[in-house]
N, C-alpha and C positions, 0 to 999 in steps of 0.2 A: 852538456851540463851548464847550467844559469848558476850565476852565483850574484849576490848583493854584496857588496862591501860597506863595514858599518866603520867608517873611519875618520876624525876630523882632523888629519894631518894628510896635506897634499901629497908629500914626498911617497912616504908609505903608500896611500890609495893607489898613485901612479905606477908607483914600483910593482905592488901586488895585478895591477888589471894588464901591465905590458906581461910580465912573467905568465899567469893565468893565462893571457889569451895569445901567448906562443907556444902553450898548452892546450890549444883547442878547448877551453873555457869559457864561456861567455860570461863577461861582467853586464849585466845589466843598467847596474848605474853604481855610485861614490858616493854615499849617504855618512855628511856628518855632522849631524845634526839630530840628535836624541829625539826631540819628540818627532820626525820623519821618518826614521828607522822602520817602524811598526807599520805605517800608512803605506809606504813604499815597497815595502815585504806585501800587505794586500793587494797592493797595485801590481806592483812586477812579476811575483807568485816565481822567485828563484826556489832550485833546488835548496841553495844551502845559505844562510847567511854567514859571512863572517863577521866578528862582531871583535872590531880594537876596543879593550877592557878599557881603556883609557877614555873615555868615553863617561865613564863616572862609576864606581862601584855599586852602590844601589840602585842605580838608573838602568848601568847594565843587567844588575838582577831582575828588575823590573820586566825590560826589552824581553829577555831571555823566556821569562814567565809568558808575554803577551805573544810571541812567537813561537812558542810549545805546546800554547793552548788548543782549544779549540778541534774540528772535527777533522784536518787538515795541518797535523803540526809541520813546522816547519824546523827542518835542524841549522843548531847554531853551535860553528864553531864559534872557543873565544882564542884571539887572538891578545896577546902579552908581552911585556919586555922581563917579569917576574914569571916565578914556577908558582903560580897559583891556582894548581890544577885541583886540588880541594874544594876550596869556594867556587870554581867555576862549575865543577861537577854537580857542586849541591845546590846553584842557580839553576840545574837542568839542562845547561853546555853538551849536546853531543859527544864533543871532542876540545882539545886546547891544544895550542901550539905557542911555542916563544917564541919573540921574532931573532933571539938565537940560535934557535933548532936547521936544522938542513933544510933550505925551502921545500925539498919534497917530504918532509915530514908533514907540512899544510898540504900538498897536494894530495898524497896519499886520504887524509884526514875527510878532503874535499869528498874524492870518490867512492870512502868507505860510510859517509853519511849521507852521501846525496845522494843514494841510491834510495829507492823506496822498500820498503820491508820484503816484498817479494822478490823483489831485484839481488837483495840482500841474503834471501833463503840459495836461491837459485845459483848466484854465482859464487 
C-alpha cells in the first residue's frame, strides 16, 4: 500500500510515516504545501492520499475535488483534530479520522479505501 501524506506540520507527517511504515505502508513522500498536493498525487500515483484538513477548508475542498476527479480517482482520507465528518464527506473524502481516534482507526480507514473497487468486491 502507497500512501501520500497531505500535511504542513512536521511533527504530525513524522509521526504518521514512522507509525504507517511499522505497518508495512509505504509513504511516498510529506506534501505540505497545497498547491503540490495535486501535482505530487499525479506524480506518485499512491493508493490513498491522506489529507490534514488543516491545510485550509476550501483548499482542502478544492484538493479533494481535483483528486476524485478524473478517469483514475484517487481516495482521500481527511485527516482532523475536529468531528467534521459532514463537510468532509460532502468535499467527496473517502473516509475521516480525528487525530483523537485510536491510530488504527486511520489504518483501518487506509486499507478499507485504498483497495481498488475489485479488491473491495472480492475481500
Amino acid at each position: 500500500m502507497r500512501v501520500l501524506l497531505a500535511t504542513d506540520s512536521p511533527d504530525l507527517g513524522h509521526a504518521l510515516r514512522l507509525f504507517l511504515s511499522e505497518r508495512c505502508i509505504h509513504v511516498v513522500d510529506v506534501v505540505g504545501d497545497c498547491e503540490l498536493v495535486v501535482r505530487e498525487a499525479e506524480t506518485a500515483r499512491p493508493d490513498v492520499v491522506v489529507l490534514d484538513w488543516r491545510l485550509g477548508d476550501a483548499v482542502s475542498c478544492k484538493m479533494i475535488a481535483d483528486l476524485m476527479s478524473g478517469d483514475d480517482p484517487l481516495p482521500v482520507i481527511v485527516l482532523s483534530t475536529t468531528r467534521d465528518r459532514l463537510r468532509a464527506k460532502e468535499s467527496g473524502a473517502a473516509a475521516y479520522a480525528t487525530l483523537g481516534d485510536p491510530p488504527d482507526t486511520l489504518l483501518a480507514a487506509i486499507h478499507e479505501v485504498g483497495q481498488g473497487p475489485a479488491e473491495r468486491e472480492s475481500g
